[in-house]
Every structure is written in C-alpha cells, then in structure tokens.
N, CA, C and O atoms as CSV, one atom per row, in Angstrom:
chain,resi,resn,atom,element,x,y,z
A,1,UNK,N,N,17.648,-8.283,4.407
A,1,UNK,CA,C,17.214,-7.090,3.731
A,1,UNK,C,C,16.118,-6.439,4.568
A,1,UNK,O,O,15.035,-6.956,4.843
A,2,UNK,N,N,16.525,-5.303,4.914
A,2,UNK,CA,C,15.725,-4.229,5.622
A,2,UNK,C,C,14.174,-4.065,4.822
A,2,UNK,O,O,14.288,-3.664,3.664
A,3,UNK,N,N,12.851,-4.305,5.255
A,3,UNK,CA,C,11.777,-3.863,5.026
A,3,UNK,C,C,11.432,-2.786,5.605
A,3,UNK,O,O,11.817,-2.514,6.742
A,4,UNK,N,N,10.789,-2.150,5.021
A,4,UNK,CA,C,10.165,-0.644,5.359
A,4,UNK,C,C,8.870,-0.530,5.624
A,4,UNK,O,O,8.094,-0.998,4.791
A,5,UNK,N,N,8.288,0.158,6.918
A,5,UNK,CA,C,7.062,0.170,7.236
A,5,UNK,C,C,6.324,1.351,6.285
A,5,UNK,O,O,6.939,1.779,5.308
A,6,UNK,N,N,5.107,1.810,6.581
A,6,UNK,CA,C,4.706,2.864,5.885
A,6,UNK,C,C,5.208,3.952,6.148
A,6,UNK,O,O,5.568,4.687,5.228
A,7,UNK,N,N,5.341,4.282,7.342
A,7,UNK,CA,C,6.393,5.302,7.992
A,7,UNK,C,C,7.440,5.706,7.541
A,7,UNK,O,O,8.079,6.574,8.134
A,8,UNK,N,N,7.907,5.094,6.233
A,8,UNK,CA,C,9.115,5.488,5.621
A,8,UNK,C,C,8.492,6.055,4.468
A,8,UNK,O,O,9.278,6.454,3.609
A,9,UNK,N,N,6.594,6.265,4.111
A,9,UNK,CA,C,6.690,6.561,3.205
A,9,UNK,C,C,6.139,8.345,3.715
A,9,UNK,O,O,5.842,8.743,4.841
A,10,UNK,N,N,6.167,9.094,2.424
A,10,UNK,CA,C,5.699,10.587,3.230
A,10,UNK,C,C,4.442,10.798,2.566
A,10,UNK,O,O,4.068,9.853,1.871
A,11,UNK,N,N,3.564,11.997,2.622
A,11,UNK,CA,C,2.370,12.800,2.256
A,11,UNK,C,C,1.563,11.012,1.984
A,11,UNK,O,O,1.651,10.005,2.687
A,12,UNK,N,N,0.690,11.297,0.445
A,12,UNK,CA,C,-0.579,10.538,0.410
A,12,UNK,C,C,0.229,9.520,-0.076
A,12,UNK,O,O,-0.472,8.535,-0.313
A,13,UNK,N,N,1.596,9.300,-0.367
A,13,UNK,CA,C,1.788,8.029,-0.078
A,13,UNK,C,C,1.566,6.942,0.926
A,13,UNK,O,O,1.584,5.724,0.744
A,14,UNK,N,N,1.409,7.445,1.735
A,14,UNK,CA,C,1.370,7.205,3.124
A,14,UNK,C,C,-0.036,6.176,3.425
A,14,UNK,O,O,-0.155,5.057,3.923
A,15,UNK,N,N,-1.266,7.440,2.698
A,15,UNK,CA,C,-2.219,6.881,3.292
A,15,UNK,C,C,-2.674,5.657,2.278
A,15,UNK,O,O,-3.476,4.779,2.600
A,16,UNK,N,N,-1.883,5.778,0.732
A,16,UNK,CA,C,-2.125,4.951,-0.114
A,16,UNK,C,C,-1.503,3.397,0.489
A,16,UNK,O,O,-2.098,2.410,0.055
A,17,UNK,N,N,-0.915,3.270,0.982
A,17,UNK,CA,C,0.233,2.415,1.777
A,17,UNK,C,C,-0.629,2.164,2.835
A,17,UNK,O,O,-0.547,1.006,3.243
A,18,UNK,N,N,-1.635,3.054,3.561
A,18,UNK,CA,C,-2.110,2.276,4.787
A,18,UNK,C,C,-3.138,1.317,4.529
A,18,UNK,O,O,-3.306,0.350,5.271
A,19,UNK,N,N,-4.020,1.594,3.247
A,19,UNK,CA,C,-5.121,1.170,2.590
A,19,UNK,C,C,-4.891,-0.084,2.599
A,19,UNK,O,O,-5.328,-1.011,3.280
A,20,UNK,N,N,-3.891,0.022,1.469
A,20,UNK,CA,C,-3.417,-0.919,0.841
A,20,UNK,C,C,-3.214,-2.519,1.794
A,20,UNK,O,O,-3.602,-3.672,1.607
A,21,UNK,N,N,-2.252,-1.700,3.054
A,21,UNK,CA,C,-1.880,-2.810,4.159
A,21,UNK,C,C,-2.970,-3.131,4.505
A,21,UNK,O,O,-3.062,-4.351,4.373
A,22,UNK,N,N,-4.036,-2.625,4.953
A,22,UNK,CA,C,-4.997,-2.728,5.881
A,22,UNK,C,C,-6.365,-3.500,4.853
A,22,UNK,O,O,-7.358,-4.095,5.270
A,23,UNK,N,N,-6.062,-3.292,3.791
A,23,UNK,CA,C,-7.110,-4.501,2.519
A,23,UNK,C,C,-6.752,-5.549,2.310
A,23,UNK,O,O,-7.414,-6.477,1.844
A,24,UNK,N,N,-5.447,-5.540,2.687
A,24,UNK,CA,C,-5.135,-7.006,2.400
A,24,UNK,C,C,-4.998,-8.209,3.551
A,24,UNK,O,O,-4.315,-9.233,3.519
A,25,UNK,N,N,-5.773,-7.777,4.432
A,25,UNK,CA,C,-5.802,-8.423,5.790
A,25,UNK,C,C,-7.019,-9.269,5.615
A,25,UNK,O,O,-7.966,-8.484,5.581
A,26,UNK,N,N,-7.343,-10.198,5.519
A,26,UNK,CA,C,-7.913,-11.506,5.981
A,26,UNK,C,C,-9.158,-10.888,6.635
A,26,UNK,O,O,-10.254,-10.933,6.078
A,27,UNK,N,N,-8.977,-10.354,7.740
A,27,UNK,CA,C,-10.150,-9.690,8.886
A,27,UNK,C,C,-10.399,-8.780,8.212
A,27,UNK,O,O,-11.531,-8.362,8.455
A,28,UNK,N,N,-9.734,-8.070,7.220
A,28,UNK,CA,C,-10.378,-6.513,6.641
A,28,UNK,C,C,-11.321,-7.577,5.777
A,28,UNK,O,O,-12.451,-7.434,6.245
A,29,UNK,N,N,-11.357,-8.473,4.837
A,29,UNK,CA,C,-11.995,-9.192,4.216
A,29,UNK,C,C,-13.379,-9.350,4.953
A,29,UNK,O,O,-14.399,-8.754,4.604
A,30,UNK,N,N,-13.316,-9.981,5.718
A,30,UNK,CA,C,-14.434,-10.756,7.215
A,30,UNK,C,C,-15.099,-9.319,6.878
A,30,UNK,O,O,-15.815,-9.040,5.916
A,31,UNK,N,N,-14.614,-8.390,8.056
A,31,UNK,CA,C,-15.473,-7.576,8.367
A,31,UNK,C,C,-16.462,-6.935,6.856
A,31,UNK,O,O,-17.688,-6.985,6.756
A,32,UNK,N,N,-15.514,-6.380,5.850
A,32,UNK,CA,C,-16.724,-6.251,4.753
A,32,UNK,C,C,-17.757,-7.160,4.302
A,32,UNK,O,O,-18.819,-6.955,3.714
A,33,UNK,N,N,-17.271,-8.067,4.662
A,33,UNK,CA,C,-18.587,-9.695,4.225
A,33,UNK,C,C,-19.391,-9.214,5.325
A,33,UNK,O,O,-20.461,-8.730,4.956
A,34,UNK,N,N,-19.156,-9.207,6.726
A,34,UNK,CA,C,-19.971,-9.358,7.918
A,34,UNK,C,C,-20.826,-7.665,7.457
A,34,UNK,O,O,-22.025,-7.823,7.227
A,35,UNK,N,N,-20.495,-6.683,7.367
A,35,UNK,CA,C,-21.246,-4.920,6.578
A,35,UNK,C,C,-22.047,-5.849,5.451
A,35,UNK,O,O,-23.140,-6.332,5.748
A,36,UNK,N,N,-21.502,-6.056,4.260
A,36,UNK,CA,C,-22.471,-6.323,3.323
A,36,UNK,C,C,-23.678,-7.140,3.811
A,36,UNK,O,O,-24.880,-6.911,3.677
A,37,UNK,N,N,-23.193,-7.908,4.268
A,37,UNK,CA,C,-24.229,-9.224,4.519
A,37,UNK,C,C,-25.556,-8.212,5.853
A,37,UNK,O,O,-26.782,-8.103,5.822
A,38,UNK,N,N,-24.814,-7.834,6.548
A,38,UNK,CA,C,-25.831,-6.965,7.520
A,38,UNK,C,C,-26.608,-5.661,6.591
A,38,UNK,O,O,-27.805,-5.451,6.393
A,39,UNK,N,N,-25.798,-5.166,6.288
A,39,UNK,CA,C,-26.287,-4.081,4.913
A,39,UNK,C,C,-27.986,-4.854,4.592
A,39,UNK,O,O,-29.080,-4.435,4.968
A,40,UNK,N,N,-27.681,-6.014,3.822
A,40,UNK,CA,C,-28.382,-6.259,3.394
A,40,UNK,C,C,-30.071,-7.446,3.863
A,40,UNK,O,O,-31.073,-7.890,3.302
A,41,UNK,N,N,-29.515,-7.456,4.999
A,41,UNK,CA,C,-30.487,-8.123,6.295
A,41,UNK,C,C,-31.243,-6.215,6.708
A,41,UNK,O,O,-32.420,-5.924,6.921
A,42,UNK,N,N,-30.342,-5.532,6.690
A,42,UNK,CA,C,-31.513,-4.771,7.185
A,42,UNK,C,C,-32.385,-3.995,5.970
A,42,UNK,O,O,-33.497,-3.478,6.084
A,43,UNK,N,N,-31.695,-4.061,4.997
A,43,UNK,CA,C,-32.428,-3.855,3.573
A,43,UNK,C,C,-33.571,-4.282,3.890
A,43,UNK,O,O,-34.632,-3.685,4.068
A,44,UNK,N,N,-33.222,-5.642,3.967
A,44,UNK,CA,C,-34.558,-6.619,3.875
A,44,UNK,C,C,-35.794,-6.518,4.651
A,44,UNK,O,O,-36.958,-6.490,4.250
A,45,UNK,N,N,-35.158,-6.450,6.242
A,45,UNK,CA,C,-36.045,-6.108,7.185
A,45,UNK,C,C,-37.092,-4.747,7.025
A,45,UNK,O,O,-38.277,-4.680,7.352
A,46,UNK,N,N,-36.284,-3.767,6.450
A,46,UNK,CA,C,-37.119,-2.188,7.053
A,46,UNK,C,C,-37.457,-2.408,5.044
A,46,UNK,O,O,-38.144,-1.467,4.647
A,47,UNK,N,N,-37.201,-3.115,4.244
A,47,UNK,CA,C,-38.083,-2.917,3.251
A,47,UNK,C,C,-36.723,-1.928,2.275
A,47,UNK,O,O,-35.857,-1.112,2.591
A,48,UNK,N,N,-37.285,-2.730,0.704
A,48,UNK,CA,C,-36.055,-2.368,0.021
A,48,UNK,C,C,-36.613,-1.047,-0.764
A,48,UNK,O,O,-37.299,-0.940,-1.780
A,49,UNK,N,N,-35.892,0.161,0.351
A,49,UNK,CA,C,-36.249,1.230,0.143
A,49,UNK,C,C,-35.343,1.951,-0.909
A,49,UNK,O,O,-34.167,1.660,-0.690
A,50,UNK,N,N,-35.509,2.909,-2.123
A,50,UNK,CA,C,-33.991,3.136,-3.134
A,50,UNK,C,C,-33.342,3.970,-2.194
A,50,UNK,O,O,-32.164,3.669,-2.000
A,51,UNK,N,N,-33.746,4.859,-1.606
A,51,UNK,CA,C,-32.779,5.315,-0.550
A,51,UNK,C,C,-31.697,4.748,0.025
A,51,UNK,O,O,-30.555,5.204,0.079
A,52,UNK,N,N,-32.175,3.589,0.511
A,52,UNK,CA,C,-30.875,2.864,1.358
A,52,UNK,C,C,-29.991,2.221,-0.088
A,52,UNK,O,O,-28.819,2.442,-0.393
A,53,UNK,N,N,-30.729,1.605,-0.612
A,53,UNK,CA,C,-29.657,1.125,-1.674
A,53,UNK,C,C,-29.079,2.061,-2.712
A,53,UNK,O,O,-28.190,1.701,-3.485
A,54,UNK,N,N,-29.612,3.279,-2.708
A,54,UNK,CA,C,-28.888,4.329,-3.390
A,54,UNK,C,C,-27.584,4.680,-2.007
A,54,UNK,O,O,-26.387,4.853,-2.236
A,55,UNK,N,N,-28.116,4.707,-0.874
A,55,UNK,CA,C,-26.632,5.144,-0.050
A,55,UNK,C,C,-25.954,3.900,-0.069
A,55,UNK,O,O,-24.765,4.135,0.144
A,56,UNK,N,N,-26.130,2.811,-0.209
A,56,UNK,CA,C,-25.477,1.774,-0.586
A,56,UNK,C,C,-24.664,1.685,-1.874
A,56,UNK,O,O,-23.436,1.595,-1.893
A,57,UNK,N,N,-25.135,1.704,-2.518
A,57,UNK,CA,C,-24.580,1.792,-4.021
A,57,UNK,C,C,-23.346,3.172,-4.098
A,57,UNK,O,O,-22.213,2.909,-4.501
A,58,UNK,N,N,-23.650,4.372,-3.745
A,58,UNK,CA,C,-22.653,5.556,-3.554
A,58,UNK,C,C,-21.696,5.128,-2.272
A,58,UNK,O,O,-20.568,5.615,-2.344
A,59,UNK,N,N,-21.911,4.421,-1.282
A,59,UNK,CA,C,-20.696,3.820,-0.649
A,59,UNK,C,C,-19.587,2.984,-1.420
A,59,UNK,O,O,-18.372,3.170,-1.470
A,60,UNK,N,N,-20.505,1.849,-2.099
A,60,UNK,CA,C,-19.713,0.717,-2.727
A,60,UNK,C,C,-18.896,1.155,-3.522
A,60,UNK,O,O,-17.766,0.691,-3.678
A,61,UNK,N,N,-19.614,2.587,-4.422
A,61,UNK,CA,C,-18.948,2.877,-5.429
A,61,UNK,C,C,-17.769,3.954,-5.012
A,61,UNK,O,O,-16.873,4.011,-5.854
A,62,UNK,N,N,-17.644,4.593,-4.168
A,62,UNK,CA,C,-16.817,5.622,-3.582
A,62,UNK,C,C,-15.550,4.214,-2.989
A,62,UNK,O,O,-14.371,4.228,-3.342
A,63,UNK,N,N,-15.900,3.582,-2.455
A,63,UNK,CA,C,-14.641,2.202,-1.969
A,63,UNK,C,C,-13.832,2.193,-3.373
A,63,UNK,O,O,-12.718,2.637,-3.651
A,64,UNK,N,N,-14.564,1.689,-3.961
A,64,UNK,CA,C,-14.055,1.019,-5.090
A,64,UNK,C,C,-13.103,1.726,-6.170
A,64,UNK,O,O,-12.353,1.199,-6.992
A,65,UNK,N,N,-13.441,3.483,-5.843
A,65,UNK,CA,C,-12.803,4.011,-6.672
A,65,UNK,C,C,-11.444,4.437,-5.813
A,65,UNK,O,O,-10.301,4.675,-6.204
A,66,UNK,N,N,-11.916,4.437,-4.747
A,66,UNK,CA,C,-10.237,4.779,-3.689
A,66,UNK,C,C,-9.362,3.508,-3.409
A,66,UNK,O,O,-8.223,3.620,-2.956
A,67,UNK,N,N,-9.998,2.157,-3.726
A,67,UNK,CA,C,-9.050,1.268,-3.742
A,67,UNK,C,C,-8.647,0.907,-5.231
A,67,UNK,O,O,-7.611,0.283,-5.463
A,68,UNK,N,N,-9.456,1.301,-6.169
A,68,UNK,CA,C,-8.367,1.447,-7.940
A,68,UNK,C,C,-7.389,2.069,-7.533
A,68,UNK,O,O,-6.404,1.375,-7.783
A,69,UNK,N,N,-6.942,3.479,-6.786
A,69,UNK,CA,C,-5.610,4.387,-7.042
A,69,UNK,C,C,-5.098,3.974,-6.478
A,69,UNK,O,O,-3.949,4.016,-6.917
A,70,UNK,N,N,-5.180,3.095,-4.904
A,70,UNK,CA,C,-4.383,2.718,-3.530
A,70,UNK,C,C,-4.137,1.326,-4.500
A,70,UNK,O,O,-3.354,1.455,-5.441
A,71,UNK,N,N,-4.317,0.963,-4.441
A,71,UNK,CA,C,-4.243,-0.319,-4.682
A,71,UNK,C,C,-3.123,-0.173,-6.398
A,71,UNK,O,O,-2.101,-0.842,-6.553
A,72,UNK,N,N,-3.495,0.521,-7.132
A,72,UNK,CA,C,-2.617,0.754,-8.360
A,72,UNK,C,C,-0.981,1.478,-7.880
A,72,UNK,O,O,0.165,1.118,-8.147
A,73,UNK,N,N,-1.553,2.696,-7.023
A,73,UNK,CA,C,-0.135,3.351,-6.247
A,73,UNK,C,C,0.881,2.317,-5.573
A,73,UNK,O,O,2.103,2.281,-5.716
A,74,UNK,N,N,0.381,1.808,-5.100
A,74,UNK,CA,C,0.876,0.762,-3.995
A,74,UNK,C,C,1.909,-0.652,-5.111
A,74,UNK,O,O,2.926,-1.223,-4.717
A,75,UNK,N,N,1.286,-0.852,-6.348
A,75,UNK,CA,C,2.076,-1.625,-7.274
A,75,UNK,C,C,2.689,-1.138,-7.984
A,75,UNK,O,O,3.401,-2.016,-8.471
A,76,UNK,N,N,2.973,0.059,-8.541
A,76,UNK,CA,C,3.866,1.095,-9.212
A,76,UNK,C,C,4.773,1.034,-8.262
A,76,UNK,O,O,5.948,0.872,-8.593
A,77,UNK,N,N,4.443,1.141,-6.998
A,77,UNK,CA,C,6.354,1.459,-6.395
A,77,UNK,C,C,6.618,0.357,-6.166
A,77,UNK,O,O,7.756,0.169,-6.595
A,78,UNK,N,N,6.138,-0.729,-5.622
A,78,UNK,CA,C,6.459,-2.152,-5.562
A,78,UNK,C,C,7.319,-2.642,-6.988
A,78,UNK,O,O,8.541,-2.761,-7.075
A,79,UNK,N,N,6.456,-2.849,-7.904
A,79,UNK,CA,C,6.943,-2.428,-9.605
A,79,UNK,C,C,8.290,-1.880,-9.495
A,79,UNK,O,O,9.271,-2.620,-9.567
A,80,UNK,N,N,8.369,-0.878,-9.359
A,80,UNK,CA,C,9.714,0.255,-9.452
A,80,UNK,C,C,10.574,-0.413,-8.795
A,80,UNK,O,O,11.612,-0.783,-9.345
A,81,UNK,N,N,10.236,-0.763,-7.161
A,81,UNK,CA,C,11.294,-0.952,-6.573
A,81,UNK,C,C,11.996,-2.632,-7.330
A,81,UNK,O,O,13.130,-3.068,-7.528
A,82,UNK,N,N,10.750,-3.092,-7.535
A,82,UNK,CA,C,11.692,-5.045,-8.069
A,82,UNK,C,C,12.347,-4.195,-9.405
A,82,UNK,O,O,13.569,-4.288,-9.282
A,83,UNK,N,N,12.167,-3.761,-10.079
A,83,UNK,CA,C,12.555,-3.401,-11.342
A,83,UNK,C,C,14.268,-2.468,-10.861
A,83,UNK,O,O,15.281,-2.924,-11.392
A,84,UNK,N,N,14.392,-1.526,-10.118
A,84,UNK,CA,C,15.280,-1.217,-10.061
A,84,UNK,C,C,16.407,-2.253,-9.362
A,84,UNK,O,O,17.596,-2.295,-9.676
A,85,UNK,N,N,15.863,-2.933,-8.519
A,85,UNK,CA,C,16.541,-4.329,-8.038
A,85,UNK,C,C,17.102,-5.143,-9.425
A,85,UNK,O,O,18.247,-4.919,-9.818
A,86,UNK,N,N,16.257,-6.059,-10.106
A,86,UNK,CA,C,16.992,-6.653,-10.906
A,86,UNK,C,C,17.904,-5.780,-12.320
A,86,UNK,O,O,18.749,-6.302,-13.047
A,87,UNK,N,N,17.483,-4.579,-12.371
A,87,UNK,CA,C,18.603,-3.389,-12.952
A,87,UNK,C,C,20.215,-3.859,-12.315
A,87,UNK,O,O,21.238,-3.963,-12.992
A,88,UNK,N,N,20.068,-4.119,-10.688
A,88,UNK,CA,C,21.489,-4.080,-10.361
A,88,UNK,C,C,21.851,-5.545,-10.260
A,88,UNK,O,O,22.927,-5.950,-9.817
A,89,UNK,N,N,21.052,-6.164,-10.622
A,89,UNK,CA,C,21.711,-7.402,-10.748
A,89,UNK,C,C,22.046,-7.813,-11.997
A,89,UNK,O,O,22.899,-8.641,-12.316
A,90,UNK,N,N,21.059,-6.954,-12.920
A,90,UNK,CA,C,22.189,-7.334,-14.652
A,90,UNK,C,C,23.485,-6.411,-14.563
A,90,UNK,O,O,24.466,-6.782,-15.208
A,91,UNK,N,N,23.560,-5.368,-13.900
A,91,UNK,CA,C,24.442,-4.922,-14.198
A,91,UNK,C,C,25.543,-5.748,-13.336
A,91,UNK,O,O,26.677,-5.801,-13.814
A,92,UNK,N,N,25.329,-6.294,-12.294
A,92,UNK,CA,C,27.255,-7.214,-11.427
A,92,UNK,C,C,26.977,-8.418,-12.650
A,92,UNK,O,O,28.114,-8.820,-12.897
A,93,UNK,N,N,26.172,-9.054,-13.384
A,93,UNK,CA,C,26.463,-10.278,-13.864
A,93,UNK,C,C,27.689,-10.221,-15.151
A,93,UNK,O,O,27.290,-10.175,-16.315
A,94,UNK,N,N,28.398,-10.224,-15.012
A,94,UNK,CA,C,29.123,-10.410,-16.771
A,94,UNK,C,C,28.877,-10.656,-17.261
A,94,UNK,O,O,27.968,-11.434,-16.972
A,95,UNK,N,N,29.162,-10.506,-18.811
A,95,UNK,CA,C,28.513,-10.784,-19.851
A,95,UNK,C,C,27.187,-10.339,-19.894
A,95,UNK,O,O,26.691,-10.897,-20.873
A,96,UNK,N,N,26.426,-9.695,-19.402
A,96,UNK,CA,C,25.522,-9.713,-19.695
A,96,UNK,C,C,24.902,-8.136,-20.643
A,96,UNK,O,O,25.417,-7.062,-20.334
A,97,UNK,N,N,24.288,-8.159,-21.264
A,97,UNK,CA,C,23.583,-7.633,-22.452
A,97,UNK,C,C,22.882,-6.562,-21.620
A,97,UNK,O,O,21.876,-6.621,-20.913
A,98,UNK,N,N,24.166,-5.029,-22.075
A,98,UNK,CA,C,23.588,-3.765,-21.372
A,98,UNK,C,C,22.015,-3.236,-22.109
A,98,UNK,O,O,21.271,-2.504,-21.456
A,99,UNK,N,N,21.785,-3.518,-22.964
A,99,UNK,CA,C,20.659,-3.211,-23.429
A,99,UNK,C,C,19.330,-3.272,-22.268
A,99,UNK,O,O,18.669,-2.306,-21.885
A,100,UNK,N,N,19.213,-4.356,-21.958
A,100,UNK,CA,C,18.358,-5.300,-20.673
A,100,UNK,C,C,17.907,-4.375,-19.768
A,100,UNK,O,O,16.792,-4.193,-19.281
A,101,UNK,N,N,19.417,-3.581,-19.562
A,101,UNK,CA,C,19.156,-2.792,-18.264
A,101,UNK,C,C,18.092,-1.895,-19.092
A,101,UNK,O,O,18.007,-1.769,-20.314
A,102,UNK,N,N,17.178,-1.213,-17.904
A,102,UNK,CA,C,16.164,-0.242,-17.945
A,102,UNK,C,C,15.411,-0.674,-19.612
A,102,UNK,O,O,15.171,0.260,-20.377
A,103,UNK,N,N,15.179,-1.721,-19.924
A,103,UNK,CA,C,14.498,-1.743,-21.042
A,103,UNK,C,C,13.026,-1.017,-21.055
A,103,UNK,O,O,12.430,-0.542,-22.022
A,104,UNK,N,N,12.646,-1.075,-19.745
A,104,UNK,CA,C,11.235,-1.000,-19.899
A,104,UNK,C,C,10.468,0.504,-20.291
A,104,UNK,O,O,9.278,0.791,-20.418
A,105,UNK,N,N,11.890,1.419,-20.437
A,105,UNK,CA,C,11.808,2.615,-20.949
A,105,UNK,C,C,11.921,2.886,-22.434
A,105,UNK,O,O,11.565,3.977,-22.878
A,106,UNK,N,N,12.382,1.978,-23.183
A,106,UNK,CA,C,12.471,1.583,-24.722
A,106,UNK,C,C,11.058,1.751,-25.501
A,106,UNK,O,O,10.062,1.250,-24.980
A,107,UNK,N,N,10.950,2.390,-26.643
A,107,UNK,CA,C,10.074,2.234,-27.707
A,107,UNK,C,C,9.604,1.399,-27.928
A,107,UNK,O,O,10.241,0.345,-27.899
A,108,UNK,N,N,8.664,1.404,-28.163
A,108,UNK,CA,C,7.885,0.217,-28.291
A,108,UNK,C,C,8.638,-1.005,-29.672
A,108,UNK,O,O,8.794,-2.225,-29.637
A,109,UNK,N,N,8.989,0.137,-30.885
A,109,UNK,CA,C,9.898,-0.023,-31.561
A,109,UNK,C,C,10.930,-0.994,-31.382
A,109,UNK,O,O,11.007,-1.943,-32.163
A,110,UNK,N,N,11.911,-0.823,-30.219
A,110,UNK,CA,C,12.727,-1.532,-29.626
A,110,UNK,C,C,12.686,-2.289,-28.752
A,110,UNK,O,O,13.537,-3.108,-28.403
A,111,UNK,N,N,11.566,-2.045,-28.281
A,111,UNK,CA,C,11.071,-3.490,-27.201
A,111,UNK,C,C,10.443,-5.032,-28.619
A,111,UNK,O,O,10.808,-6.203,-28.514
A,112,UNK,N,N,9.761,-4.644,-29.442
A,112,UNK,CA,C,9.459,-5.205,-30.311
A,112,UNK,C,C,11.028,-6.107,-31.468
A,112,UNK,O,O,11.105,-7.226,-31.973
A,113,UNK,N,N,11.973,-4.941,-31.454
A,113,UNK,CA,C,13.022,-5.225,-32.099
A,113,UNK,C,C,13.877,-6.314,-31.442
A,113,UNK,O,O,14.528,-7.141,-32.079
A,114,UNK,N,N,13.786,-6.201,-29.558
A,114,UNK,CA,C,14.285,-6.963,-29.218
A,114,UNK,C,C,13.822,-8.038,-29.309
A,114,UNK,O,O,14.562,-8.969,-29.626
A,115,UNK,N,N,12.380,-8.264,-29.047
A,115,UNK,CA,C,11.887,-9.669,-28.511
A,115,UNK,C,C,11.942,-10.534,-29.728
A,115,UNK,O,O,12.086,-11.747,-29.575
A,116,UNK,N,N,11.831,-9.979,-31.010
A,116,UNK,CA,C,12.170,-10.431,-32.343
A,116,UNK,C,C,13.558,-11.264,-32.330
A,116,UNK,O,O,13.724,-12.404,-32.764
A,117,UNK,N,N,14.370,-10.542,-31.814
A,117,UNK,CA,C,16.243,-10.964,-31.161
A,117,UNK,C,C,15.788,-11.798,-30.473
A,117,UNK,O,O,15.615,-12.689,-31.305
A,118,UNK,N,N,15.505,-12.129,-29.689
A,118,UNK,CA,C,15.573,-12.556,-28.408
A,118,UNK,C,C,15.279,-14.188,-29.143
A,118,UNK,O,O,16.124,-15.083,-29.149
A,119,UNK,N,N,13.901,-14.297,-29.729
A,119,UNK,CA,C,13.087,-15.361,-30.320
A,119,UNK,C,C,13.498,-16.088,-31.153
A,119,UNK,O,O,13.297,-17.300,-31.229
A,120,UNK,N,N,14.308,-15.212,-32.085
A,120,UNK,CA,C,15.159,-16.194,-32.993
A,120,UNK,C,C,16.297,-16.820,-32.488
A,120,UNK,O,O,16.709,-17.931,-32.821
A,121,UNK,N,N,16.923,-15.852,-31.444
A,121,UNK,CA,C,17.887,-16.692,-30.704
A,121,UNK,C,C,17.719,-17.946,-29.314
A,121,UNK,O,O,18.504,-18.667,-28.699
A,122,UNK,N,N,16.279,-17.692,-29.288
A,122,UNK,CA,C,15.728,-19.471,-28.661
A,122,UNK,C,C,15.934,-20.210,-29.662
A,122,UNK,O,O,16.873,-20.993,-29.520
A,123,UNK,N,N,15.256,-20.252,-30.871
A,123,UNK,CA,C,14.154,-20.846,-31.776
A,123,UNK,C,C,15.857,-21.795,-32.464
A,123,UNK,O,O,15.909,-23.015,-32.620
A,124,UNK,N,N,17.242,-20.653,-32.808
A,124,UNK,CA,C,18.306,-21.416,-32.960
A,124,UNK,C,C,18.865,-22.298,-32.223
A,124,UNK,O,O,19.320,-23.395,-32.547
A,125,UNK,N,N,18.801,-21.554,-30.738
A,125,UNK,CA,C,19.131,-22.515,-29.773
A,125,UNK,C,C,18.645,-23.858,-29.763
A,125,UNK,O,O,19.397,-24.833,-29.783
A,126,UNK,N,N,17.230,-23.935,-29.729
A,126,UNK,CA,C,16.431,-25.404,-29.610
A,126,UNK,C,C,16.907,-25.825,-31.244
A,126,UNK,O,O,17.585,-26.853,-31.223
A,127,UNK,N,N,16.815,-25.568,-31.888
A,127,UNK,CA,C,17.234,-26.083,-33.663
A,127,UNK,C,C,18.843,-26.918,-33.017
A,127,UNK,O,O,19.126,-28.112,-33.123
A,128,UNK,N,N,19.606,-25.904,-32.415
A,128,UNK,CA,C,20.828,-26.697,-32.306
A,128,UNK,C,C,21.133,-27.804,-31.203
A,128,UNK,O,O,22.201,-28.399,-31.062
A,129,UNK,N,N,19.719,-27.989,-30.288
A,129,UNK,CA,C,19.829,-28.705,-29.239
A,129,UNK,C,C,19.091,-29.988,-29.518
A,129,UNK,O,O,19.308,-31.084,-29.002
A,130,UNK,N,N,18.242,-29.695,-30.358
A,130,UNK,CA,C,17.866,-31.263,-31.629
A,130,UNK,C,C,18.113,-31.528,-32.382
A,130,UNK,O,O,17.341,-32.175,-33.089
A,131,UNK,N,N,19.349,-31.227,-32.769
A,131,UNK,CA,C,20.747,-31.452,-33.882
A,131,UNK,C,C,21.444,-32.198,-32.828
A,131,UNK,O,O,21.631,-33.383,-33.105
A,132,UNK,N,N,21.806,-31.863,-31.869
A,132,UNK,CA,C,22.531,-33.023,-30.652
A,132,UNK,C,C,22.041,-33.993,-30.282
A,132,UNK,O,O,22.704,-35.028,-30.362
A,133,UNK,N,N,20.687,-34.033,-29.733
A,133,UNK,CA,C,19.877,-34.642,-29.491
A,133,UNK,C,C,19.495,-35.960,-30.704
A,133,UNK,O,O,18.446,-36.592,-30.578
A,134,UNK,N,N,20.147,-36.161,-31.469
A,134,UNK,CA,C,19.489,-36.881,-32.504
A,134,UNK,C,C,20.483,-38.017,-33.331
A,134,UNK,O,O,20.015,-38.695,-34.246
C-alpha cells in the first residue's frame, strides 16, 4: 500500500502535515528541551526579568495554539482515511450488517439504539455459551 508524502497534500493542509511530521520527531523533542532548558539558564543568569518571561510565555502560548489545529487537522484525515478503509471492508465481507457502514454519521439516537442491539446480543451470546459450558 502506497503511502503519501505531504506533497500529495495541497494549500494549509500542507503546512498542517509538515508540523505535524516534523513534532513528532524525537530530535524535534531534544531540541525544544535543549530552547527551554537554555530559555531558562539565561532567565536565570541576566535576572528574572517579566519581560523575558512575558516573551516567553507569548511564545509557549502561540506553539501551543498552532499545534492544537496541526496536530487535530492532521487526525481528522488520518480518522477519515482508517474510517473510510474499514467502510470497504464491511462492505466485501458477507453477511455483514449494512447499517455498520458509515455509522459514525447516525444520530445519536441511533448510535445509542444500536449499541443497546449490539449489548443484548453479547449479553445472549455469553448466556448461551454458559448454558454449554455447564
């Protein structure tokens, strides 16, 4: 199965996708430990002025809010894409219960209605598998 670089994705997908790759690197880790930790050696040194820790604090907080959307963008299509994947695999299985497909678009109503289905038809199952069992 063909993987796709970011390059397959277009506009701010793109850059949401580069973030994303580039945060989850081990060394992207390092290097923010090695910034904070210096950040805060020179805090120390030149004296804990609110200035610096106010431009500190409006950095941390500006990161943090561009890796909530990158980081959320980036699992919505991931999301989408496994979700439309196992869509096509209920649909080649036989027998299997068209409802399933695309449930996750269902009422809450009917997501509730099912799992109600779903529960009693364990709850019989195991009832009839310690009826054998015994």
């Amino acid at each position: 199965m063909a993987q796709h670089s970011t390059s397959d994705v277009h506009g701010i997908s793109r850059v949401f996708h580069a973030i994303d790759s580039a945060s989850s690197r081990a060394g992207t880790a390092a290097a923010v430990l090695v910034t904070v930790v210096g950040f805060l050696i020179v805090i120390t040194i030149v004296g804990f002025r609110s200035e610096l820790e106010y431009v500190f604090t409006t950095i941390a907080a500006a990161i943090t809010l561009v890796m909530v959307f990158a980081i959320q963008h980036a699992q919505t299509r991931q999301q989408m894409a496994l979700q439309i994947k196992l869509d096509e695999i209920l649909r080649a299985l036989p027998g299997t219960d068209e409802r399933l497909v695309h449930i996750e678009i269902a009422s809450d109503q009917e997501l509730s209605d099912f799992e109600d289905e779903t529960t009693a038809h364990h709850v019989s199952m195991r009832s009839d598998g310690d009826d054998t069992a015994r």
